[in-house]
LUMFIVO-834483 format. One line per 5 residues: number of its first residue (from 1); their letters; for each residue x, y, z of N, C-alpha, C. Coordinates in pm, whole numbers. Example, Ala and Ser with C-alpha at 12.3 -4.5 7.8 and 13.67 -1.06 7.14 Angstrom:
// residues 2
1) as) 1319 -569 780 1230 -450 780 1320 -330 780  1285 -225 708 1367 -106 714 1290 3 787
END
This chain:
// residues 87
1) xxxxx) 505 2412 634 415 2376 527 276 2355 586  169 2373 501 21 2344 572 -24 2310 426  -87 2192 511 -157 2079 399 -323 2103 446  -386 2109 379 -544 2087 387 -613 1938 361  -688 1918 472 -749 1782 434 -899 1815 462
6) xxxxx) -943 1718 417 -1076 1689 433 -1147 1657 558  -1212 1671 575 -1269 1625 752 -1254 1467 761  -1354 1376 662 -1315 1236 657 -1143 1183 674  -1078 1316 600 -895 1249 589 -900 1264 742  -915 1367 837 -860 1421 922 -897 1317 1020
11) xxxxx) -1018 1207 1019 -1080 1165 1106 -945 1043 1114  -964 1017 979 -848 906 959 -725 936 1037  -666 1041 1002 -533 1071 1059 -558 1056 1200  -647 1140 1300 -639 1139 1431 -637 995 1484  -776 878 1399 -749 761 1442 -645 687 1449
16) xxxxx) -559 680 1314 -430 633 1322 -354 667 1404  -344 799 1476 -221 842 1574 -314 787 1658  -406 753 1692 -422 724 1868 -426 589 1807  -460 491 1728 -395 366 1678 -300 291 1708  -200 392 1670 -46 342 1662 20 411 1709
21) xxxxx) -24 535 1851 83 584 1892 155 718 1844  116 755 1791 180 889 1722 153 1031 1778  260 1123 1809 207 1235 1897 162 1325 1821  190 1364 1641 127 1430 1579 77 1430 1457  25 1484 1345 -15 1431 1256 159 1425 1158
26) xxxxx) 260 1516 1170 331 1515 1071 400 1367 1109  420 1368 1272 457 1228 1293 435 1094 1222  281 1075 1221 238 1004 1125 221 996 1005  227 1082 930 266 1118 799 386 1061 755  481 1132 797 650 1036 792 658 900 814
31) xxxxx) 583 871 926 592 679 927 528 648 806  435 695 757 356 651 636 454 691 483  482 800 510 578 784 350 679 695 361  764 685 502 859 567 493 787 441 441  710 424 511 646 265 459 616 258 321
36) xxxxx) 574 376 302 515 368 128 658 364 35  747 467 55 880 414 -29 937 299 -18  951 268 148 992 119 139 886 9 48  783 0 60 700 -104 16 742 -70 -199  728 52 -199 766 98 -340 923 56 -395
41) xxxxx) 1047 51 -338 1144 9 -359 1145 -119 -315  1077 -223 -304 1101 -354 -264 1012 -455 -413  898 -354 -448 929 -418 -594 937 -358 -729  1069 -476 -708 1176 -457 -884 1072 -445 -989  1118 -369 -1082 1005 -373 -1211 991 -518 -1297
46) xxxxx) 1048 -575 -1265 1042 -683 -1326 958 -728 -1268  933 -774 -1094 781 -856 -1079 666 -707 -1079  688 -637 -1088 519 -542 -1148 508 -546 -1245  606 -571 -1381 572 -644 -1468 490 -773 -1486  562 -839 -1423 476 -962 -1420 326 -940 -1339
51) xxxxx) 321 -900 -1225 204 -881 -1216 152 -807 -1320  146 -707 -1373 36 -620 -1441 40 -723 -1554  105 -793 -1591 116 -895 -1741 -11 -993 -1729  -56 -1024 -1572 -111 -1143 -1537 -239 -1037 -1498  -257 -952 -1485 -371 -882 -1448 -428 -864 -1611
56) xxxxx) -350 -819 -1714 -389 -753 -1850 -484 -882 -1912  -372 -1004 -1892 -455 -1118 -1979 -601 -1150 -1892  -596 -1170 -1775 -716 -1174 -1688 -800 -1070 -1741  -765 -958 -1780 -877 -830 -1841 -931 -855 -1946  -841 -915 -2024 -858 -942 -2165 -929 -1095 -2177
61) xxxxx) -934 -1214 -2059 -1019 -1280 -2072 -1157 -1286 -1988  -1178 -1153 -1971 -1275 -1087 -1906 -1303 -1154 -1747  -1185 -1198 -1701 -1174 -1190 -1559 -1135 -1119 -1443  -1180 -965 -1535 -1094 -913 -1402 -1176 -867 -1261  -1110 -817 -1127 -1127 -807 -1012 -1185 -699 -999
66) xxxxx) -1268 -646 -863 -1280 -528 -841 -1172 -472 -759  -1094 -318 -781 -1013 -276 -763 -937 -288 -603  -1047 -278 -531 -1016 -297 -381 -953 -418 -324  -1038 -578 -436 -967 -694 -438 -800 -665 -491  -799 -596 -617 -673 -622 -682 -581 -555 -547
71) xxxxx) -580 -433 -512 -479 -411 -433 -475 -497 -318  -574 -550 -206 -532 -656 -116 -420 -735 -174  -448 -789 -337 -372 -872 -388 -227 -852 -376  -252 -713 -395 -69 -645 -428 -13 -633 -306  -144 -575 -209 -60 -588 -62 -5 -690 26
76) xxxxx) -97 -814 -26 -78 -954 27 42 -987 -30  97 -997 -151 202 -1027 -207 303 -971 -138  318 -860 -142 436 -759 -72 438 -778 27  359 -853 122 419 -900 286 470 -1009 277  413 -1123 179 471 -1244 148 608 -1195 171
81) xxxxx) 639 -1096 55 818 -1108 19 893 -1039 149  813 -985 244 868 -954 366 923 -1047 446  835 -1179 406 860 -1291 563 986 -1350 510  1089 -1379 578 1191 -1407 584 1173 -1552 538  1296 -1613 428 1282 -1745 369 1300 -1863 460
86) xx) 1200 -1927 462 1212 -2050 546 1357 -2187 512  1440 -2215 568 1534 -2323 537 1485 -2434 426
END
């Protein structure tokens, strides 16, 4: 398969493999869709429900975020539920 990227994507990709180690770009590609399905199957629709429920009324009382904030948000959350429950 041959994928076309952009020069900016490409800069990205090379940095990430010398980043984190990776000997090629498909290499890194695959670590990245794993992570992305995993992070995608870890939340149930029920809490993206709730989040987007709590984002809508925030819209609707004209508080909402700029987009780059909202996802930190989503990403911060989703490591939360990574760390293992304290006793």
């Amino acid at each position: 398969m041959t994928i076309r990227i952009d020069p900016e994507t490409e800069l990205l990709v090379k940095s990430q493999m010398q980043a984190h180690g990776y000997t090629s770009p498909a290499e890194l590609i695959a670590a990245a869709l794993q992570q992305f399905s995993q992070d995608n199957l870890e939340m149930c629709p029920e809490d993206l429900n709730a989040i987007l429920e709590v984002g809508v009324r925030e819209l609707d009382a004209g508080e909402g975020v700029p987009a780059a904030k909202a996802i930190l948000n989503v990403q911060s959350e989703l490591l939360k539920r990574r760390q293992p429950k304290q006793p």
